[in-house]
C-alpha positions as CSV (number, residue, x, y, z in Angstrom):
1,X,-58.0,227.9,336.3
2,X,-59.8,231.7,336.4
3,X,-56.4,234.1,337.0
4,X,-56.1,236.7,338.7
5,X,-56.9,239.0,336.3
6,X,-60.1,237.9,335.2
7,X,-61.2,238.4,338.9
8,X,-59.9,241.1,339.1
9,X,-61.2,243.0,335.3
10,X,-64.7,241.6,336.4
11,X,-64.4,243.3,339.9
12,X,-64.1,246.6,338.0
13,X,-65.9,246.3,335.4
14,X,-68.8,245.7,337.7
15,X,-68.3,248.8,339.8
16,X,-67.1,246.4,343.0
17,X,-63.5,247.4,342.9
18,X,-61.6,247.4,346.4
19,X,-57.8,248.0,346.7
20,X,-57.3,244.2,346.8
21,X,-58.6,244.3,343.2
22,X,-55.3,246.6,342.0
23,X,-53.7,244.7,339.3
24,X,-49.8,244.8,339.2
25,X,-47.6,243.8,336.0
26,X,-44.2,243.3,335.9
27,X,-42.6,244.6,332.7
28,X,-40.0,241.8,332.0
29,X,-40.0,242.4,328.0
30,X,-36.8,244.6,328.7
31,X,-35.2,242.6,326.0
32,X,-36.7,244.2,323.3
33,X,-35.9,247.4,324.1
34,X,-32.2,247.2,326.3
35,X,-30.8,244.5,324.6
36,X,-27.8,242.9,326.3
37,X,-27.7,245.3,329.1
38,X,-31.3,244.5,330.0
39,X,-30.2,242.0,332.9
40,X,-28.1,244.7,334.6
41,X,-24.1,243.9,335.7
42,X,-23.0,241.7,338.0
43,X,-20.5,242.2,340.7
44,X,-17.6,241.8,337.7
45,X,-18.7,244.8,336.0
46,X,-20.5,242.9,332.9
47,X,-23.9,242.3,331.9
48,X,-25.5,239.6,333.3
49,X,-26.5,236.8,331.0
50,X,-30.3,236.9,330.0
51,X,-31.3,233.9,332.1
52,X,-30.8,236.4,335.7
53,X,-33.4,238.1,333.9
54,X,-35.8,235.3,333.1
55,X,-34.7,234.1,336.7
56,X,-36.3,237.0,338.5
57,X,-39.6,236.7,336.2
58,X,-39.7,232.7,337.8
59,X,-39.3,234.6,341.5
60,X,-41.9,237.1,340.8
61,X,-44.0,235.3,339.2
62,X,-43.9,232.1,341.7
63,X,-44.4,234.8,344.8
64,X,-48.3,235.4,343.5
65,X,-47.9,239.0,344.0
66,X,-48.4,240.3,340.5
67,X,-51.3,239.4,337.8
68,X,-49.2,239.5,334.7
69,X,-45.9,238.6,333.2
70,X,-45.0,240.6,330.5
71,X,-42.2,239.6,328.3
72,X,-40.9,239.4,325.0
73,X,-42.2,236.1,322.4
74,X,-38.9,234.6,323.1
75,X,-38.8,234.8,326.9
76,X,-42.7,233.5,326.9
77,X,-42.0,230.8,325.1
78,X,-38.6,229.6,327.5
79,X,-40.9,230.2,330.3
80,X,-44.1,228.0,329.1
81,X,-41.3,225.4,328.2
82,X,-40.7,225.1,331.7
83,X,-43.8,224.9,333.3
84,X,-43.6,228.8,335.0
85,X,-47.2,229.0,334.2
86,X,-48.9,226.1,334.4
87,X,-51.2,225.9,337.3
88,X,-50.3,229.7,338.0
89,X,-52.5,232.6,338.8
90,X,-50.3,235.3,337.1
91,X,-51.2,235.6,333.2
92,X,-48.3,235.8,331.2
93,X,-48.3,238.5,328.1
94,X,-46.1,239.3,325.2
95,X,-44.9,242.6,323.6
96,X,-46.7,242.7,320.5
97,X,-44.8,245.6,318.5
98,X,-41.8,247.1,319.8
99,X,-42.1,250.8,318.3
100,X,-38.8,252.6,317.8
101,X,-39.1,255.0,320.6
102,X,-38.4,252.1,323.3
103,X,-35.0,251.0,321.3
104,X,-33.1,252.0,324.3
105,X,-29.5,250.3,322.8
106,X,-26.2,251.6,324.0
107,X,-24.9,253.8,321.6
108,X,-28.1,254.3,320.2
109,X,-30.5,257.9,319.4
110,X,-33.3,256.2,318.0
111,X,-35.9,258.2,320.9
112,X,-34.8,261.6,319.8
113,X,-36.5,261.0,316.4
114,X,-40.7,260.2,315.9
115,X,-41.9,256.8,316.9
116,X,-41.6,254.2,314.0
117,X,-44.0,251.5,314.4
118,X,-42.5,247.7,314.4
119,X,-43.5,244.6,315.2
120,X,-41.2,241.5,316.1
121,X,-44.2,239.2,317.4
122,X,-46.3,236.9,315.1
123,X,-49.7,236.7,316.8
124,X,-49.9,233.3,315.2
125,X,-46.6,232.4,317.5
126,X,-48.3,234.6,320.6
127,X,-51.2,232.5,320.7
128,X,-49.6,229.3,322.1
129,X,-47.6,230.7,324.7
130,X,-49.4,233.4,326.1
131,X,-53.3,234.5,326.2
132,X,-52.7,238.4,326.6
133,X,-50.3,241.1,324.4
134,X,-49.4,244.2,324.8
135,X,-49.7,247.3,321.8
136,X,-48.1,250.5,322.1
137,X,-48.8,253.8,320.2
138,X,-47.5,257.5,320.7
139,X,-49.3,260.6,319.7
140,X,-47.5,263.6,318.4
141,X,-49.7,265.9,317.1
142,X,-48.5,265.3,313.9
143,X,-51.1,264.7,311.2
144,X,-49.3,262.1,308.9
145,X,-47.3,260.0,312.1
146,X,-50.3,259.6,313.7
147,X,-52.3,259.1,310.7
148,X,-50.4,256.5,310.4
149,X,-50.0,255.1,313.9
150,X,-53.8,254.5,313.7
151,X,-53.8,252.8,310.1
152,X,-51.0,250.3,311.8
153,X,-53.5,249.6,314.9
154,X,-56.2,249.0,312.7
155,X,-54.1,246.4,310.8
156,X,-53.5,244.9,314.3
157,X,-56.9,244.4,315.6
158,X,-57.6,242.8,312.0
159,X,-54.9,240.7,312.7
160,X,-55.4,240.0,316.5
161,X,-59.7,239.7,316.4
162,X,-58.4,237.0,313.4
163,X,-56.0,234.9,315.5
164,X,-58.0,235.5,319.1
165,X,-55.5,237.2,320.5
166,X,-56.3,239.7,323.3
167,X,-54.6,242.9,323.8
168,X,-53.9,246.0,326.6
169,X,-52.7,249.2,325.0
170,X,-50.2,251.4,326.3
171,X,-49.9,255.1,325.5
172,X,-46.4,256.7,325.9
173,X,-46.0,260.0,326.1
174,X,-43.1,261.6,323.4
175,X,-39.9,261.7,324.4
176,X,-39.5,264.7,322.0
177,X,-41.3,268.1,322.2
178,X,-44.6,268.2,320.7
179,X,-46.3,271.3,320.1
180,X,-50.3,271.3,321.2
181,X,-52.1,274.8,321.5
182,X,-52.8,273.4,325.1
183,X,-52.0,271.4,327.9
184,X,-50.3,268.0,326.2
185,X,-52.1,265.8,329.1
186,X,-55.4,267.0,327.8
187,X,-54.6,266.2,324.2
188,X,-53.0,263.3,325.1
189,X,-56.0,262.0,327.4
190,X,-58.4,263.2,324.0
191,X,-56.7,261.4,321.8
192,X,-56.5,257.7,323.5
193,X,-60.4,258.3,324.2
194,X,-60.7,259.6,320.4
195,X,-58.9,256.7,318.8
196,X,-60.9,254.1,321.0
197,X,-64.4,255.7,320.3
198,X,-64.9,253.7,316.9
199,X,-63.4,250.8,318.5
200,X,-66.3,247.4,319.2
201,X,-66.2,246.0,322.2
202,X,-64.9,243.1,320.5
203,X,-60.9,244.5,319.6
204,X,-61.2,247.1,322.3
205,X,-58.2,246.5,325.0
206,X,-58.8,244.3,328.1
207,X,-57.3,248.3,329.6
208,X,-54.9,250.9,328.7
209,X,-51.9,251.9,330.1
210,X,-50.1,255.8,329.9
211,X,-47.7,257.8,331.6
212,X,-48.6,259.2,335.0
213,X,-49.4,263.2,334.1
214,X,-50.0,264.3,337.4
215,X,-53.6,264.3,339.7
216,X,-56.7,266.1,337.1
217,X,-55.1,264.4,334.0
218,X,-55.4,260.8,335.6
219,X,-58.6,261.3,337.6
220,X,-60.3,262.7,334.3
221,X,-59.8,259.8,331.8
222,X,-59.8,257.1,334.5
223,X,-63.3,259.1,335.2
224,X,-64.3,259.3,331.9
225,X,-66.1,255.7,331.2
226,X,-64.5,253.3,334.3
227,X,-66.4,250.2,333.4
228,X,-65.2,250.3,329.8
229,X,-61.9,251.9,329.7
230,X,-59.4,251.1,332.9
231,X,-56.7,253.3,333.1
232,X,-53.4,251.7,334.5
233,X,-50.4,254.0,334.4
234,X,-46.6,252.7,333.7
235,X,-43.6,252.7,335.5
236,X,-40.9,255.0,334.0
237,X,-37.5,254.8,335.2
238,X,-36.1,253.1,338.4
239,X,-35.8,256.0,340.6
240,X,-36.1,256.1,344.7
241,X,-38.1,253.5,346.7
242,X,-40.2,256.3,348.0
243,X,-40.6,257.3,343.9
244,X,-42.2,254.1,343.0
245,X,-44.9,253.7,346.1
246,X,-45.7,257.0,346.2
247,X,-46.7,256.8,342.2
248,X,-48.6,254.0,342.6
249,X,-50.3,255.4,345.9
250,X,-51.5,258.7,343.8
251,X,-52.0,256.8,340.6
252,X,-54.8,254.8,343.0
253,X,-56.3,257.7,344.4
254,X,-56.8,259.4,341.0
255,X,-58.6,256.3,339.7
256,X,-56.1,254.1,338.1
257,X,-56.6,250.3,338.3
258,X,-53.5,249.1,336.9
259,X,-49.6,249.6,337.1
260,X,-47.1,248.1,334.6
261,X,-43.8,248.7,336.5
262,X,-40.7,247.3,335.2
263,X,-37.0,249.2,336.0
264,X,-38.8,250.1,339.4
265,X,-39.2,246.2,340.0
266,X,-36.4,244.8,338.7
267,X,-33.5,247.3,339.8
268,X,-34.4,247.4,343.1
269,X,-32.9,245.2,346.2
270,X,-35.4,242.6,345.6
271,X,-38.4,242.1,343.1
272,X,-40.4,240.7,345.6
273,X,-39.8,242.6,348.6
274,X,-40.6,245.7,345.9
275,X,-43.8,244.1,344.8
276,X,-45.0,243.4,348.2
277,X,-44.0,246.9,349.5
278,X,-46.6,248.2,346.7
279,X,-49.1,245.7,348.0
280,X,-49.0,247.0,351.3
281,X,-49.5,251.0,350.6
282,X,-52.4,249.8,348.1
283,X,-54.0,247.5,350.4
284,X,-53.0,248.5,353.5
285,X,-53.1,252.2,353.0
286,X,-49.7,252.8,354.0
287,X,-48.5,255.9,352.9
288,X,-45.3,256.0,350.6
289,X,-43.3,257.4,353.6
290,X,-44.3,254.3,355.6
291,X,-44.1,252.0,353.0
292,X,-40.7,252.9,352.5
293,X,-39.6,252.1,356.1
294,X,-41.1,248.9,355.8
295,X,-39.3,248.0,352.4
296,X,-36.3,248.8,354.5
297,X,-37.3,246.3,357.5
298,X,-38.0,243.7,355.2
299,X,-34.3,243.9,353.0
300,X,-32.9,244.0,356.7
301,X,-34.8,240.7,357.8
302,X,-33.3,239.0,354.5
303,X,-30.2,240.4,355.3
304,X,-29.9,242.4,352.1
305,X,-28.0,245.7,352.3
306,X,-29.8,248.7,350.5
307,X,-28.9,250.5,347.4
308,X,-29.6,253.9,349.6
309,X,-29.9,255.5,352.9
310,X,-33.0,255.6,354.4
311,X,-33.1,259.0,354.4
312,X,-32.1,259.2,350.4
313,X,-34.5,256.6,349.8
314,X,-36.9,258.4,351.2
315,X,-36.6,261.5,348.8
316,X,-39.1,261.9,346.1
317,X,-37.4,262.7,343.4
318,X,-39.7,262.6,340.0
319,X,-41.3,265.6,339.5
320,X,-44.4,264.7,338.2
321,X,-45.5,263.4,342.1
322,X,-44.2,266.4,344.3
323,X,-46.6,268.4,345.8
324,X,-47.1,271.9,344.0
325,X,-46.3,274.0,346.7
Protein backbone atom coordinates (compact mmCIF):
# COMPACT_ATOMS: atom_id res chain seq x y z
CA UNK A 1 0.00 0.00 0.00
CA UNK A 2 1.05 3.95 -0.91
CA UNK A 3 2.01 5.33 2.91
CA UNK A 4 1.50 8.17 4.19
CA UNK A 5 4.44 9.60 3.35
CA UNK A 6 4.56 9.23 -0.19
CA UNK A 7 1.20 11.19 -0.22
CA UNK A 8 2.36 13.32 1.63
CA UNK A 9 6.26 14.14 -0.18
CA UNK A 10 4.26 14.20 -3.48
CA UNK A 11 1.71 16.83 -2.02
CA UNK A 12 4.86 19.06 -1.50
CA UNK A 13 6.84 18.37 -3.88
CA UNK A 14 4.07 19.45 -6.19
CA UNK A 15 3.48 22.86 -4.53
CA UNK A 16 -0.23 21.50 -3.20
CA UNK A 17 0.71 21.27 0.41
CA UNK A 18 -2.14 21.89 3.02
CA UNK A 19 -1.61 21.44 6.88
CA UNK A 20 -3.15 18.01 6.59
CA UNK A 21 0.04 17.24 4.50
CA UNK A 22 2.47 17.94 7.78
CA UNK A 23 4.47 14.85 8.24
CA UNK A 24 5.11 13.79 11.93
CA UNK A 25 7.98 11.20 13.06
CA UNK A 26 8.35 9.71 16.19
CA UNK A 27 11.98 9.39 17.22
CA UNK A 28 11.97 5.89 18.87
CA UNK A 29 15.81 5.06 18.08
CA UNK A 30 16.52 6.37 21.69
CA UNK A 31 18.37 3.20 22.16
CA UNK A 32 21.27 4.16 20.42
CA UNK A 33 21.94 7.06 21.97
CA UNK A 34 20.35 6.53 26.01
CA UNK A 35 21.04 3.16 26.38
CA UNK A 36 19.35 1.41 29.31
CA UNK A 37 17.71 4.52 30.60
CA UNK A 38 16.08 5.12 27.21
CA UNK A 39 12.61 3.58 28.40
CA UNK A 40 12.41 5.95 31.40
CA UNK A 41 11.72 4.48 35.33
CA UNK A 42 8.91 2.98 36.46
CA UNK A 43 7.03 3.63 39.51
CA UNK A 44 10.01 1.44 41.51
CA UNK A 45 12.58 3.85 40.68
CA UNK A 46 14.41 1.57 37.77
CA UNK A 47 14.58 1.71 34.24
CA UNK A 48 11.97 0.19 32.43
CA UNK A 49 12.89 -2.80 30.33
CA UNK A 50 13.28 -1.95 26.52
CA UNK A 51 9.96 -3.69 25.50
CA UNK A 52 7.82 -0.32 27.32
CA UNK A 53 9.75 1.34 24.77
CA UNK A 54 8.99 -0.82 21.79
CA UNK A 55 5.43 -0.96 23.42
CA UNK A 56 4.67 2.73 22.91
CA UNK A 57 6.20 2.58 19.24
CA UNK A 58 3.13 -0.36 18.64
CA UNK A 59 0.60 2.47 20.39
CA UNK A 60 1.82 5.16 18.17
CA UNK A 61 2.24 3.64 15.47
CA UNK A 62 -1.23 1.58 15.53
CA UNK A 63 -3.07 5.16 16.32
CA UNK A 64 -2.19 6.43 12.45
CA UNK A 65 -1.23 9.72 13.77
CA UNK A 66 2.42 9.83 12.69
CA UNK A 67 4.06 8.86 9.05
CA UNK A 68 7.27 7.35 10.39
CA UNK A 69 8.72 5.12 12.93
CA UNK A 70 12.07 5.68 13.50
CA UNK A 71 14.13 3.22 15.40
CA UNK A 72 17.20 1.65 15.80
CA UNK A 73 18.08 -1.89 13.26
CA UNK A 74 17.34 -3.97 16.27
CA UNK A 75 13.96 -2.49 17.28
CA UNK A 76 12.91 -2.52 13.37
CA UNK A 77 13.59 -5.82 13.03
CA UNK A 78 11.48 -6.99 16.59
CA UNK A 79 8.78 -4.87 15.14
CA UNK A 80 8.59 -6.35 11.37
CA UNK A 81 8.81 -9.75 13.27
CA UNK A 82 5.62 -9.05 14.68
CA UNK A 83 3.63 -7.75 12.04
CA UNK A 84 3.55 -3.74 13.45
CA UNK A 85 3.89 -2.86 9.89
CA UNK A 86 2.34 -4.83 7.76
CA UNK A 87 -0.70 -3.42 6.23
CA UNK A 88 0.21 0.04 8.02
CA UNK A 89 0.32 3.46 6.79
CA UNK A 90 3.29 4.69 9.04
CA UNK A 91 6.74 3.87 7.31
CA UNK A 92 9.11 2.56 9.60
CA UNK A 93 12.92 3.96 9.35
CA UNK A 94 16.22 3.02 10.91
CA UNK A 95 19.12 5.12 12.42
CA UNK A 96 21.72 4.66 9.96
CA UNK A 97 24.97 6.10 11.90
CA UNK A 98 24.86 6.95 15.36
CA UNK A 99 27.60 9.90 15.45
CA UNK A 100 29.24 10.42 18.83
CA UNK A 101 27.55 13.59 19.73
CA UNK A 102 24.05 11.65 20.49
CA UNK A 103 25.95 9.07 23.01
CA UNK A 104 23.94 10.44 25.72
CA UNK A 105 25.13 7.40 28.35
CA UNK A 106 25.01 7.99 32.06
CA UNK A 107 28.29 8.83 33.15
CA UNK A 108 29.22 9.67 29.87
CA UNK A 109 31.04 13.31 28.18
CA UNK A 110 31.28 12.07 24.83
CA UNK A 111 29.01 15.63 23.51
CA UNK A 112 31.55 17.94 25.02
CA UNK A 113 34.13 16.81 22.40
CA UNK A 114 33.67 17.12 18.17
CA UNK A 115 31.22 14.71 16.54
CA UNK A 116 32.84 11.33 15.59
CA UNK A 117 31.11 9.71 12.82
CA UNK A 118 29.91 5.87 13.52
CA UNK A 119 27.80 3.70 12.04
CA UNK A 120 26.14 0.57 13.85
CA UNK A 121 23.58 -0.22 10.85
CA UNK A 122 24.49 -2.51 7.80
CA UNK A 123 22.33 -1.05 4.96
CA UNK A 124 22.42 -4.61 3.66
CA UNK A 125 20.46 -5.60 7.20
CA UNK A 126 18.29 -2.10 6.74
CA UNK A 127 16.99 -3.10 3.60
CA UNK A 128 14.60 -5.97 4.78
CA UNK A 129 13.16 -4.37 7.61
CA UNK A 130 12.68 -0.97 6.81
CA UNK A 131 12.42 1.14 3.31
CA UNK A 132 13.69 4.55 4.86
CA UNK A 133 17.00 5.56 7.18
CA UNK A 134 18.04 8.29 8.78
CA UNK A 135 21.93 10.12 8.42
CA UNK A 136 23.20 12.64 10.64
CA UNK A 137 26.08 15.12 10.20
CA UNK A 138 27.28 18.28 12.31
CA UNK A 139 29.07 21.24 11.00
CA UNK A 140 31.74 22.94 13.03
CA UNK A 141 33.42 25.16 11.13
CA UNK A 142 36.29 23.20 11.41
CA UNK A 143 38.20 22.51 8.08
CA UNK A 144 39.48 18.93 8.70
CA UNK A 145 36.07 17.49 10.90
CA UNK A 146 33.99 18.58 8.47
CA UNK A 147 36.22 17.66 5.65
CA UNK A 148 35.78 14.72 6.92
CA UNK A 149 32.06 14.48 7.81
CA UNK A 150 31.53 14.96 4.06
CA UNK A 151 34.07 12.23 2.81
CA UNK A 152 32.05 9.80 5.30
CA UNK A 153 28.53 10.87 3.53
CA UNK A 154 29.89 10.38 0.37
CA UNK A 155 30.93 6.79 1.30
CA UNK A 156 27.20 6.47 2.48
CA UNK A 157 25.44 7.47 -0.57
CA UNK A 158 27.93 4.99 -2.46
CA UNK A 159 26.89 2.58 -0.15
CA UNK A 160 23.07 3.39 0.14
CA UNK A 161 22.44 4.33 -3.98
CA UNK A 162 24.26 0.46 -4.04
CA UNK A 163 21.84 -1.39 -1.68
CA UNK A 164 18.54 1.00 -2.62
CA UNK A 165 18.32 2.24 0.42
CA UNK A 166 16.63 5.67 0.87
CA UNK A 167 17.64 8.20 3.33
CA UNK A 168 16.41 11.76 5.28
CA UNK A 169 19.35 13.77 6.68
CA UNK A 170 19.37 15.46 9.80
CA UNK A 171 21.59 18.44 10.71
CA UNK A 172 22.40 18.95 14.50
CA UNK A 173 23.56 21.92 15.55
CA UNK A 174 27.04 21.58 18.03
CA UNK A 175 26.62 21.05 21.29
CA UNK A 176 30.06 22.86 21.76
CA UNK A 177 30.95 26.46 20.78
CA UNK A 178 31.84 26.97 17.33
CA UNK A 179 33.33 30.03 16.22
CA UNK A 180 31.73 31.59 12.74
CA UNK A 181 32.58 35.30 11.73
CA UNK A 182 28.66 35.51 11.67
CA UNK A 183 25.51 34.45 12.71
CA UNK A 184 25.89 30.30 13.24
CA UNK A 185 22.15 29.84 11.78
CA UNK A 186 23.29 31.43 8.55
CA UNK A 187 26.37 29.26 8.25
CA UNK A 188 24.71 26.47 9.43
CA UNK A 189 21.70 26.97 6.80
CA UNK A 190 24.88 27.61 3.97
CA UNK A 191 26.46 24.75 4.68
CA UNK A 192 23.42 21.94 4.48
CA UNK A 193 22.43 23.80 1.09
CA UNK A 194 26.38 23.77 0.18
CA UNK A 195 26.96 20.10 0.85
CA UNK A 196 23.66 19.09 -0.97
CA UNK A 197 24.44 21.33 -4.19
CA UNK A 198 26.67 18.45 -5.85
CA UNK A 199 24.32 16.04 -4.63
CA UNK A 200 21.87 14.02 -7.98
CA UNK A 201 18.67 13.78 -7.44
CA UNK A 202 19.28 10.22 -7.23
CA UNK A 203 21.20 10.09 -3.36
CA UNK A 204 19.70 13.39 -2.40
CA UNK A 205 17.49 12.87 0.88
CA UNK A 206 13.72 12.18 0.65
CA UNK A 207 14.08 15.78 3.28
CA UNK A 208 16.29 17.12 5.88
CA UNK A 209 15.82 17.69 9.22
CA UNK A 210 17.84 20.54 11.72
CA UNK A 211 17.45 22.23 14.84
CA UNK A 212 14.68 24.95 15.08
CA UNK A 213 16.95 28.43 14.97
CA UNK A 214 14.28 30.70 15.40
CA UNK A 215 11.67 32.51 12.55
CA UNK A 216 14.35 34.16 9.40
CA UNK A 217 16.77 31.13 9.77
CA UNK A 218 13.80 28.51 9.16
CA UNK A 219 11.74 30.50 6.70
CA UNK A 220 15.01 31.15 4.56
CA UNK A 221 16.28 27.58 3.84
CA UNK A 222 12.76 26.08 3.89
CA UNK A 223 12.34 29.08 1.17
CA UNK A 224 15.34 28.42 -0.49
CA UNK A 225 14.30 25.49 -3.09
CA UNK A 226 10.77 23.97 -1.31
CA UNK A 227 10.11 21.43 -4.06
CA UNK A 228 13.56 19.91 -3.74
CA UNK A 229 14.80 20.41 -0.35
CA UNK A 230 11.89 20.03 2.71
CA UNK A 231 12.96 21.31 5.75
CA UNK A 232 11.56 19.42 8.82
CA UNK A 233 13.02 20.54 12.13
CA UNK A 234 13.66 18.09 15.31
CA UNK A 235 12.45 17.82 18.61
CA UNK A 236 15.15 18.59 21.25
CA UNK A 237 14.47 17.95 24.74
CA UNK A 238 11.09 17.04 26.53
CA UNK A 239 10.29 20.33 27.88
CA UNK A 240 6.55 21.86 28.64
CA UNK A 241 3.45 20.79 26.69
CA UNK A 242 2.99 24.42 25.58
CA UNK A 243 7.04 23.96 24.48
CA UNK A 244 6.46 21.26 22.08
CA UNK A 245 3.03 22.74 20.16
CA UNK A 246 4.08 25.97 20.08
CA UNK A 247 7.56 24.68 18.14
CA UNK A 248 5.77 22.85 15.90
CA UNK A 249 3.08 25.66 15.35
CA UNK A 250 6.12 28.30 14.40
CA UNK A 251 8.21 25.70 12.76
CA UNK A 252 4.85 25.44 10.22
CA UNK A 253 4.49 28.96 9.72
CA UNK A 254 8.15 29.44 8.84
CA UNK A 255 7.88 26.76 6.16
CA UNK A 256 8.79 23.54 7.72
CA UNK A 257 7.09 20.40 6.50
CA UNK A 258 8.34 17.93 8.86
CA UNK A 259 8.93 17.34 12.61
CA UNK A 260 11.01 14.39 14.05
CA UNK A 261 9.98 14.72 17.80
CA UNK A 262 11.06 12.03 20.16
CA UNK A 263 11.64 12.98 24.20
CA UNK A 264 8.62 15.42 23.57
CA UNK A 265 6.46 12.35 22.50
CA UNK A 266 7.53 9.83 24.56
CA UNK A 267 7.96 11.58 28.05
CA UNK A 268 4.83 13.10 28.08
CA UNK A 269 1.38 11.77 29.77
CA UNK A 270 0.58 9.83 26.70
CA UNK A 271 2.22 9.45 23.13
CA UNK A 272 -0.86 9.60 21.60
CA UNK A 273 -2.80 12.11 23.25
CA UNK A 274 0.74 14.27 22.49
CA UNK A 275 0.69 13.34 18.88
CA UNK A 276 -2.88 14.26 18.37
CA UNK A 277 -2.53 17.55 20.36
CA UNK A 278 0.09 18.48 17.54
CA UNK A 279 -2.43 17.37 14.90
CA UNK A 280 -4.89 19.68 16.16
CA UNK A 281 -2.76 23.13 16.30
CA UNK A 282 -1.39 22.07 12.77
CA UNK A 283 -4.61 21.24 11.32
CA UNK A 284 -6.93 22.87 13.13
CA UNK A 285 -4.99 26.05 13.70
CA UNK A 286 -5.21 25.98 17.30
CA UNK A 287 -2.77 28.02 18.81
CA UNK A 288 -0.24 26.42 21.31
CA UNK A 289 -2.06 28.11 24.28
CA UNK A 290 -5.29 26.31 23.14
CA UNK A 291 -3.75 23.27 22.24
CA UNK A 292 -2.44 22.99 25.56
CA UNK A 293 -5.90 23.18 27.27
CA UNK A 294 -7.09 20.62 25.10
CA UNK A 295 -4.12 18.13 25.77
CA UNK A 296 -5.22 18.75 29.32
CA UNK A 297 -9.09 17.80 28.52
CA UNK A 298 -8.09 14.91 26.80
CA UNK A 299 -5.51 13.21 29.80
CA UNK A 300 -8.59 14.16 32.04
CA UNK A 301 -11.19 12.12 29.85
CA UNK A 302 -8.63 9.08 30.14
CA UNK A 303 -8.36 9.72 33.48
CA UNK A 304 -4.64 10.36 33.42
CA UNK A 305 -3.29 12.83 36.00
CA UNK A 306 -0.72 15.41 34.44
CA UNK A 307 2.96 15.68 34.96
CA UNK A 308 2.18 19.68 35.55
CA UNK A 309 -0.27 22.32 36.42
CA UNK A 310 -2.03 23.88 33.89
CA UNK A 311 -0.70 26.86 34.48
CA UNK A 312 3.12 25.48 34.48
CA UNK A 313 2.35 23.58 31.54
CA UNK A 314 1.36 26.39 29.93
CA UNK A 315 4.84 28.21 30.31
CA UNK A 316 7.11 28.40 27.40
CA UNK A 317 10.15 27.70 28.51
CA UNK A 318 12.87 27.12 25.48
CA UNK A 319 14.23 30.14 24.47
CA UNK A 320 14.61 29.79 21.06
CA UNK A 321 10.35 30.20 20.66
CA UNK A 322 9.74 33.34 23.05
CA UNK A 323 8.78 36.26 21.52
CA UNK A 324 11.71 38.98 21.33
CA UNK A 325 10.26 41.53 23.17
Amino acid sequence: MRKSLDRKLGAIRSGKYTPTDFIIADAKDGDMAFGCATPGKGPDGRMKPLRAYRNDMMKVTKSGLVDIMLMSLSSAEVMQSEGLFHKSDVTPAVRLNDTTDIWHVRGGSYPKHQMKNFRSARLDRVKPVAPLGLYSVTFYNDLERDHQTLEEFVKFRNEASAEGVNYFLEVFNPQIPVETTGDFATYNNDMIVRCLAGVSRHERPAFLKAVYNGPAATEEIAGYDPENLIFGILGGGAGTTRDCLELIRQAEKYGARVALFGRKIYYSEDSVLMVKAMRRVLEEGLTSEEGVKAFHGDLQAAGITPMRSLEDDLVISESILKPNV
